[in-house]
Backbone and ligand atoms as CSV (ligand in chain L), in Angstrom:
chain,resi,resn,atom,element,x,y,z
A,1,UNK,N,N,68.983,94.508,94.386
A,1,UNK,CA,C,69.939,95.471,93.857
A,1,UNK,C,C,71.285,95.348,94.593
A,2,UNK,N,N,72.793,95.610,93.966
A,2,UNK,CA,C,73.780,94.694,94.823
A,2,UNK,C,C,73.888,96.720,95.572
A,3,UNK,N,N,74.420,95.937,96.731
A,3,UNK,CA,C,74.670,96.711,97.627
A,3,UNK,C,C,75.873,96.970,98.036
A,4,UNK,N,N,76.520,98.170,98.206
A,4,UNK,CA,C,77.961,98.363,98.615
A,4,UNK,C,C,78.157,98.963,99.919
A,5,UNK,N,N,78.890,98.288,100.923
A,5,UNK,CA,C,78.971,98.946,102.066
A,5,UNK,C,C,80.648,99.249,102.084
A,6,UNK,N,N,80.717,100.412,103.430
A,6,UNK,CA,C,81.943,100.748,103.607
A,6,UNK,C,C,82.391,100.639,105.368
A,7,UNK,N,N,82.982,99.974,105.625
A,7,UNK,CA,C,83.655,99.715,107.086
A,7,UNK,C,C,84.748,100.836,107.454
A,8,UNK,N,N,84.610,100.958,108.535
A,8,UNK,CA,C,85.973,102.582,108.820
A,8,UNK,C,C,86.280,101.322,110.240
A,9,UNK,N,N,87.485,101.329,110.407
A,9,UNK,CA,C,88.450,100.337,111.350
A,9,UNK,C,C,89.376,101.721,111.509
A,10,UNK,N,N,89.337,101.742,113.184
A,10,UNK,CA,C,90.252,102.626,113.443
A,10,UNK,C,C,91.210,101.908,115.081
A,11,UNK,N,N,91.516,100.886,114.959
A,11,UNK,CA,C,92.137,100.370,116.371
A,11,UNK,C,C,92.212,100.891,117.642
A,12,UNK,N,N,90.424,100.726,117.938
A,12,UNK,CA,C,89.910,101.571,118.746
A,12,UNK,C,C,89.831,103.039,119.115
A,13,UNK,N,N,90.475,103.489,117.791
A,13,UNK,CA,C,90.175,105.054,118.678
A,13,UNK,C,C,91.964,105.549,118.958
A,14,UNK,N,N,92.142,104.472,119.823
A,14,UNK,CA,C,93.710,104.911,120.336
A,14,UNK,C,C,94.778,104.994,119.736
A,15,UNK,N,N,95.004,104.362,118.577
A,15,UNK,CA,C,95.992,104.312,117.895
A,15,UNK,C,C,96.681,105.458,117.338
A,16,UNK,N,N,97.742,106.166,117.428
A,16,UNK,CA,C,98.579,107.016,116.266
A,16,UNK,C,C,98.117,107.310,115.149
A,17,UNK,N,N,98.039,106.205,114.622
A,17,UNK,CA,C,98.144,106.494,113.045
A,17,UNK,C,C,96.848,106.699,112.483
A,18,UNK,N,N,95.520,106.738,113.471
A,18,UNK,CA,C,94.279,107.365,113.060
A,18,UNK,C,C,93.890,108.628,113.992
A,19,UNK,N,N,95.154,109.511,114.210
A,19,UNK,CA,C,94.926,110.344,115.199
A,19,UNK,C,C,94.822,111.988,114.097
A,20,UNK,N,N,95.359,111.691,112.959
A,20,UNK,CA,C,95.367,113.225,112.217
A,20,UNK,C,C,94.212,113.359,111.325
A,21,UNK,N,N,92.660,112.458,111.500
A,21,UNK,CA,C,91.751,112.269,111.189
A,21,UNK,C,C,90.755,112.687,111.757
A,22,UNK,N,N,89.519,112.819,111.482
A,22,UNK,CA,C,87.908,113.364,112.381
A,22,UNK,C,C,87.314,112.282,111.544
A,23,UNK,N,N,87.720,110.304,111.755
A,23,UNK,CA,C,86.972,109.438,111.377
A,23,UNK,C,C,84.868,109.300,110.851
A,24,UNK,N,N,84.484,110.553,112.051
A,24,UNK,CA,C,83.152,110.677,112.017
A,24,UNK,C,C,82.868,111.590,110.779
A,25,UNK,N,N,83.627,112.295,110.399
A,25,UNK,CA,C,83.875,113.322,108.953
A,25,UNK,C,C,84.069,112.395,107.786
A,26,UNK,N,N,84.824,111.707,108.008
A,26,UNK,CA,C,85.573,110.973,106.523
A,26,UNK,C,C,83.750,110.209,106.628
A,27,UNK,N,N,83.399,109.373,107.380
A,27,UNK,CA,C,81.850,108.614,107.610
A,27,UNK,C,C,80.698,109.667,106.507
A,28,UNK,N,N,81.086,110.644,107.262
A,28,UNK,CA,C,79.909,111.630,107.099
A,28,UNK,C,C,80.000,111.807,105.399
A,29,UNK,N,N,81.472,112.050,104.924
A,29,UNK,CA,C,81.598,112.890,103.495
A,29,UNK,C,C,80.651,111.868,102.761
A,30,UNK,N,N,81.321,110.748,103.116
A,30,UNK,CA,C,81.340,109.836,101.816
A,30,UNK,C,C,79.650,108.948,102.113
A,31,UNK,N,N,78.794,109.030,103.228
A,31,UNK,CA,C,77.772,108.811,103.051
A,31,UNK,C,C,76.933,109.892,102.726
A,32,UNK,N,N,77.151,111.183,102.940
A,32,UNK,CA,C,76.141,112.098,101.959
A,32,UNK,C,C,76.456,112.298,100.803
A,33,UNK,N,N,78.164,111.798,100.164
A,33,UNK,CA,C,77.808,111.594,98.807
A,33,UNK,C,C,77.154,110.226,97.987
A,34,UNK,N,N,76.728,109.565,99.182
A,34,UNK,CA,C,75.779,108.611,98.395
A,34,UNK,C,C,76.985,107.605,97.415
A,35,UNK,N,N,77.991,107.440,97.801
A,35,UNK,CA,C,78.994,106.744,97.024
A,35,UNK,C,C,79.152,104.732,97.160
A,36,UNK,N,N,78.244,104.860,98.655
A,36,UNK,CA,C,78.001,103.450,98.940
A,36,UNK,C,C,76.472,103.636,99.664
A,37,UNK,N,N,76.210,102.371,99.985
A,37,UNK,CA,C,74.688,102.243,100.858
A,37,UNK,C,C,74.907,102.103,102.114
A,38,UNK,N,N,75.898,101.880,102.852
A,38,UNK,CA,C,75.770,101.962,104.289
A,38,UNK,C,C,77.257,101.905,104.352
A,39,UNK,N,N,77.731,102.739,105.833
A,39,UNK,CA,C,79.065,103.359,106.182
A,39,UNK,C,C,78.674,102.592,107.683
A,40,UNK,N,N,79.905,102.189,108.019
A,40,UNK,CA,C,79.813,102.024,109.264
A,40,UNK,C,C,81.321,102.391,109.778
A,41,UNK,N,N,81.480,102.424,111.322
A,41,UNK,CA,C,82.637,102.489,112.171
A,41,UNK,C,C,82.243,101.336,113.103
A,42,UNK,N,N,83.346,100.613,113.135
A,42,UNK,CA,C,84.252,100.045,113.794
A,42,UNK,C,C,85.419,100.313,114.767
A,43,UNK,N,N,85.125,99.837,116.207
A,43,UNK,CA,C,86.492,99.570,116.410
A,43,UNK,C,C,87.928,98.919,116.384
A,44,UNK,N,N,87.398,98.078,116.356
A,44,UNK,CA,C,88.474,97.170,115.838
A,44,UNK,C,C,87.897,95.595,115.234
A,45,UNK,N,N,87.798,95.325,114.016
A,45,UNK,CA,C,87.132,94.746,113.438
A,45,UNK,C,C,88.284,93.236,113.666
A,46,UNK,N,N,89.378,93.280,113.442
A,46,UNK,CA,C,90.154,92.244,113.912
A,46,UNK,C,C,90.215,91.498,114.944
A,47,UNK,N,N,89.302,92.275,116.233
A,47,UNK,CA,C,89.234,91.366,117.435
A,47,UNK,C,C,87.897,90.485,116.935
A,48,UNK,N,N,87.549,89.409,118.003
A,48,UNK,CA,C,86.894,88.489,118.296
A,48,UNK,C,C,85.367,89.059,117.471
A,49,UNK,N,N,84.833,90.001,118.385
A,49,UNK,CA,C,83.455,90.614,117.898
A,49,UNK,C,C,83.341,90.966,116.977
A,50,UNK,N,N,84.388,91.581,116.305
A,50,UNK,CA,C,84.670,92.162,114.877
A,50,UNK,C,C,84.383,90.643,113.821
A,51,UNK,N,N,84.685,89.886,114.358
A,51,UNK,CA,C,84.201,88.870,113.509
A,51,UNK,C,C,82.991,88.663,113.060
A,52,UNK,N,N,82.428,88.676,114.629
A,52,UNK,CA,C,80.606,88.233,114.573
A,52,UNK,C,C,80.471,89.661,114.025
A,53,UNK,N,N,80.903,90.506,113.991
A,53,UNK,CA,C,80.281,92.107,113.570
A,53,UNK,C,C,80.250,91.711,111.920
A,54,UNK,N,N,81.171,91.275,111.422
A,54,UNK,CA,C,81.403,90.521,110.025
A,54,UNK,C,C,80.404,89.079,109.637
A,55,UNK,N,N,80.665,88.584,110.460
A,55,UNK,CA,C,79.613,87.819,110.093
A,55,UNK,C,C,78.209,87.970,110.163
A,56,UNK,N,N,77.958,88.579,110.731
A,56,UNK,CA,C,76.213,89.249,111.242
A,56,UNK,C,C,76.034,89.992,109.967
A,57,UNK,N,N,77.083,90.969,109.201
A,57,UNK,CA,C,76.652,91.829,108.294
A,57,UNK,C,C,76.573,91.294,107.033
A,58,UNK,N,N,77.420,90.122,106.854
A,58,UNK,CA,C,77.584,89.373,105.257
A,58,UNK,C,C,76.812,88.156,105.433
A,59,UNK,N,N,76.036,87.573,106.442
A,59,UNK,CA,C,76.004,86.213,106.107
A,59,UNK,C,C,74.754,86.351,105.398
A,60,UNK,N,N,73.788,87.189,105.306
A,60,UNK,CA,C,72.737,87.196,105.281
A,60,UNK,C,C,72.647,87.627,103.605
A,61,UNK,N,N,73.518,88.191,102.711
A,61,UNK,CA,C,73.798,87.759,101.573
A,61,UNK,C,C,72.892,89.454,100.794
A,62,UNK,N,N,73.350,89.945,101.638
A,62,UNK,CA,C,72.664,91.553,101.418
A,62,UNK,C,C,74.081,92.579,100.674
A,63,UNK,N,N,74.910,92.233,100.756
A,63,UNK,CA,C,76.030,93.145,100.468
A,63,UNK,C,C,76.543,92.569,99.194
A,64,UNK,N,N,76.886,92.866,98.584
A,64,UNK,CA,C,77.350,92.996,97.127
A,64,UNK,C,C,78.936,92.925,96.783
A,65,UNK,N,N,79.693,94.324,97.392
A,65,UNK,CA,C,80.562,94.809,97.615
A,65,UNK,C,C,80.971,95.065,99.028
A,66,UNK,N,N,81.952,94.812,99.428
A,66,UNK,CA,C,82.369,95.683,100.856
A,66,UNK,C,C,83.733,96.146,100.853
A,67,UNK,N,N,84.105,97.466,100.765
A,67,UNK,CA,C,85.083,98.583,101.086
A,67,UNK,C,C,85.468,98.342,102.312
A,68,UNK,N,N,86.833,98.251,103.444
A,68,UNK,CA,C,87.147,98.313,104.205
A,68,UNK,C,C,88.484,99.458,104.490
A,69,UNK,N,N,88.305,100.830,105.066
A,69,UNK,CA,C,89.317,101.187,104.883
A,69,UNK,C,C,89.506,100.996,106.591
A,70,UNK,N,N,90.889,101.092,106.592
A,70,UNK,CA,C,91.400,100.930,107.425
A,70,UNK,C,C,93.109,100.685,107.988
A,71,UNK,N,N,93.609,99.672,108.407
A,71,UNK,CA,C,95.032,99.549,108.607
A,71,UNK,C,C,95.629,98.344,107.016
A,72,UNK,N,N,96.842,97.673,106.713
A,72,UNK,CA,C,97.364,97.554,105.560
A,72,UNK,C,C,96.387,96.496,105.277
A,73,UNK,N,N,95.983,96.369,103.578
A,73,UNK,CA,C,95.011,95.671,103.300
A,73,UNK,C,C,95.444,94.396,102.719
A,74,UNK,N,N,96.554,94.012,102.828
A,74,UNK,CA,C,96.723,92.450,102.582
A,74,UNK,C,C,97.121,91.902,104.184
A,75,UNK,N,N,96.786,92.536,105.204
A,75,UNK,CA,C,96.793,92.087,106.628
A,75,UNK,C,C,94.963,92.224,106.770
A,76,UNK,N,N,94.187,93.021,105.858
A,76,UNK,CA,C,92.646,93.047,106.754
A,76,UNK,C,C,92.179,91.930,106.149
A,77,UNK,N,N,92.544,90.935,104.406
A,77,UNK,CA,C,92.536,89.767,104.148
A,77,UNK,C,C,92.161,88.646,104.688
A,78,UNK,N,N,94.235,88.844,105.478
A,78,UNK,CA,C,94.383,87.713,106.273
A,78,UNK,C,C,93.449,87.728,107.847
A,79,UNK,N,N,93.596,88.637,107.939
A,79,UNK,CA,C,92.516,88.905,109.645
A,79,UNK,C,C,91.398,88.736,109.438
A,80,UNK,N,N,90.496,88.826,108.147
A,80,UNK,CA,C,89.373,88.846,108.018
A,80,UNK,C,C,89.109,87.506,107.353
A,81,UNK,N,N,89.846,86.377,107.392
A,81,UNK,CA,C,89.380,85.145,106.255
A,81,UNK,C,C,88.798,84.520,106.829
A,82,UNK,N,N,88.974,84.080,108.245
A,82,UNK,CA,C,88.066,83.410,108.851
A,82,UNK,C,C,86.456,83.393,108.876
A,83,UNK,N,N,86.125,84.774,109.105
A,83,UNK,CA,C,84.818,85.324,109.039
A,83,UNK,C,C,84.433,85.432,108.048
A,84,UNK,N,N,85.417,85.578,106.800
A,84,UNK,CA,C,84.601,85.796,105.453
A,84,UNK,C,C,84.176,84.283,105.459
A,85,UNK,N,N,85.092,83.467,105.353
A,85,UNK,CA,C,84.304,82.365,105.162
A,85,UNK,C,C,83.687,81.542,105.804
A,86,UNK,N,N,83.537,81.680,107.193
A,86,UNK,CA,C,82.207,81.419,107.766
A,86,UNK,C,C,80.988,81.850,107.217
A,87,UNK,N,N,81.034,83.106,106.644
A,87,UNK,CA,C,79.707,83.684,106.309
A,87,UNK,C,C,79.637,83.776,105.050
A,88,UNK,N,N,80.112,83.017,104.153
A,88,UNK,CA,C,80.445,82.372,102.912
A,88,UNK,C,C,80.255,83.577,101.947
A,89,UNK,N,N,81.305,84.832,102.313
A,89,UNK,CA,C,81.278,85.696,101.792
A,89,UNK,C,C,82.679,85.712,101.069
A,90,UNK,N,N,82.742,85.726,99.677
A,90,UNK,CA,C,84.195,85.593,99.015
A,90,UNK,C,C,84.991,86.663,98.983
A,91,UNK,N,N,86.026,86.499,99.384
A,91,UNK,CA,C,87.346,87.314,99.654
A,91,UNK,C,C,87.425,88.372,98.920
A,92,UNK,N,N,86.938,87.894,96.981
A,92,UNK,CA,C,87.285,88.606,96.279
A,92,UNK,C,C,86.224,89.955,96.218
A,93,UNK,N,N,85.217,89.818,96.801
A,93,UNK,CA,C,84.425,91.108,97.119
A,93,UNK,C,C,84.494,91.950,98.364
A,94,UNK,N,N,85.837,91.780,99.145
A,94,UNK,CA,C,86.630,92.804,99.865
A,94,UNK,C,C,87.562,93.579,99.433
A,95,UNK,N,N,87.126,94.846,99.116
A,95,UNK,CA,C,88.492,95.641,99.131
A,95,UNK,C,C,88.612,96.658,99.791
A,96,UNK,N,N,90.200,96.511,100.468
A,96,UNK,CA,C,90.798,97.695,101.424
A,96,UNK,C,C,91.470,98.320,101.217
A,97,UNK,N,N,91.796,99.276,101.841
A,97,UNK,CA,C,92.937,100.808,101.566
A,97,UNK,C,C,93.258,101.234,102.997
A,98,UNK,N,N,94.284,101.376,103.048
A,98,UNK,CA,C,95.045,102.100,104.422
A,98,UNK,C,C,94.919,103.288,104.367
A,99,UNK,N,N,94.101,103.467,105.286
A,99,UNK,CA,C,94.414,105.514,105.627
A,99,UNK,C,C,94.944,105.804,106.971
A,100,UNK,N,N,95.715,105.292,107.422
A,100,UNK,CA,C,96.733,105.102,108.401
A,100,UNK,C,C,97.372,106.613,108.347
A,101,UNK,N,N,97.709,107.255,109.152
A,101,UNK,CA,C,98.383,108.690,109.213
A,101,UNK,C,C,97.922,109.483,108.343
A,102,UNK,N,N,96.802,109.604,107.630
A,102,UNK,CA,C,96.053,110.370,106.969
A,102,UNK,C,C,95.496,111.097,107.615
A,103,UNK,N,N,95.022,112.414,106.639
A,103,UNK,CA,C,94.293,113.178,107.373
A,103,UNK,C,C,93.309,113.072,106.868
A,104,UNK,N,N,91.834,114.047,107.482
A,104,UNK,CA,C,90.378,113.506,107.377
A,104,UNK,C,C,90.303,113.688,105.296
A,105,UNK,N,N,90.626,114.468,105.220
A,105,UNK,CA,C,90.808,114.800,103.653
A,105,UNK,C,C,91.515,113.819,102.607
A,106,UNK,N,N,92.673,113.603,103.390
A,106,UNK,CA,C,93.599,112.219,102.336
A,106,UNK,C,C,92.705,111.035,102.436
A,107,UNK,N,N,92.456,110.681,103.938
A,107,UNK,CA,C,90.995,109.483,103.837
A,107,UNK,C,C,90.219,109.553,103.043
A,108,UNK,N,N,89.294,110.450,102.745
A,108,UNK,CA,C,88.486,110.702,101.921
A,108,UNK,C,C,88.780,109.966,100.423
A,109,UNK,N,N,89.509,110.834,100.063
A,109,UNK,CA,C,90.367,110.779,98.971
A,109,UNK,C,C,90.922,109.680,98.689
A,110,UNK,N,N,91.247,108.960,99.586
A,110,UNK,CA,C,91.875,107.169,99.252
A,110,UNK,C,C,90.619,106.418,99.381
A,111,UNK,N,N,90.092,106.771,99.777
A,111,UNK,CA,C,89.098,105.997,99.570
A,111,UNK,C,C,87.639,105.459,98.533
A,112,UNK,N,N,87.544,107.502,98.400
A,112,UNK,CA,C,86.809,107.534,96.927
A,112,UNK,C,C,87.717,106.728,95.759
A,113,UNK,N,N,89.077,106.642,96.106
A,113,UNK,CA,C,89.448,106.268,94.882
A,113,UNK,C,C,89.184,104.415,94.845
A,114,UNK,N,N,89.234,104.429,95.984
A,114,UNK,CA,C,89.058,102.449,95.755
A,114,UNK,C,C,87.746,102.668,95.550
A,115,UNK,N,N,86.944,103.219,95.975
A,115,UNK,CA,C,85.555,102.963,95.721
A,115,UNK,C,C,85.549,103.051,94.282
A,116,UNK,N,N,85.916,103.988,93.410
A,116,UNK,CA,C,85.619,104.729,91.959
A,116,UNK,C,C,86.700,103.691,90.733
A,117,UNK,N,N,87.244,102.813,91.392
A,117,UNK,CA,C,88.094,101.740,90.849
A,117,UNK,C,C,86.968,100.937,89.933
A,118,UNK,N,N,87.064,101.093,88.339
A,118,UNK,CA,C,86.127,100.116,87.698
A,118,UNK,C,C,86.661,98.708,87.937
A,119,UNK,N,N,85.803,97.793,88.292
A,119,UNK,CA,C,85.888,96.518,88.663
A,119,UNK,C,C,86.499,95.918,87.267
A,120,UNK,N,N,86.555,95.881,86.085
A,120,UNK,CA,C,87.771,95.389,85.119
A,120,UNK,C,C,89.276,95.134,85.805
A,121,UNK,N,N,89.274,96.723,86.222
A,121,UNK,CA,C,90.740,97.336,87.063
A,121,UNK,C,C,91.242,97.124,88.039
A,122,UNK,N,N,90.400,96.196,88.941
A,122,UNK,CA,C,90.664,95.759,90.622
A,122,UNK,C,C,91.800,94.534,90.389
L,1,SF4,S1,S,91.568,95.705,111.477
L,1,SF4,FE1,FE,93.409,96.953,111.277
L,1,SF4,S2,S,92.733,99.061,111.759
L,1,SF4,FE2,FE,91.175,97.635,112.548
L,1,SF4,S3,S,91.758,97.272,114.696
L,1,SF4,FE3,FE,92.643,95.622,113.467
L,1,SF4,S4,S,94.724,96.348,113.020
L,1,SF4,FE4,FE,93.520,98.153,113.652
């Protein structure tokens, strides 16, 4: 059955622009609404480990879909191509959304909406 996961990237924690958020809330909403099959947090998925964290989760050919919200999404692309294609996971079944200076509510909300995007429409 294809499987949709969702990644939360918040640049460790420290950053500004994920500071008007409760990241563990936005996690929480959108996995008890059952909107994907597994939510995870990240710290920073762009460093080194974040790779193998990427590759460990796609290579194995279990994910379907993967949601990444996080910082601008034609930069999580380019940061993420390496690993996608090591783990011969195609580009075109990443999609991201910035919730950068959002609050736990606007996250939400940007995000249900990429999720709720009919794939015709992507
Ligand atoms: S992927 Fe984006 S949000 Fe995550 S640590 Fe890197 S720059 Fe920050």
């Amino acid at each position: 059955m294809a499987k949709r996961g969702l990644l939360l990237c918040v640049c460790q924690g420290t950053c500004p622009s994920f500071q008007k958020m409760n990241i563990f809330e936005v996690a929480n909403t959108l996995r008890r609404e059952k909107l994907v099959d597994y939510v995870a947090i990240h710290p920073q998925l762009c460093a080194r480990d974040g790779d193998q964290f990427l590759g460990t989760l796609l290579a194995g050919g279990g994910t379907d879909h993967l949601y990444v919200a996080a910082c601008d999404p034609t930069m999580q692309v380019k940061m993420f191509r390496d690993a996608l294609r090591e783990a011969g996971f195609s580009e075109e079944k990443v999609f991201g959304v910035d919730i950068r200076n959002m609050s736990t509510e606007q996250a939400v909300a940007a995000i249900k909406a990429l999720i709720q995007v009919p794939e015709a429409e992507r």
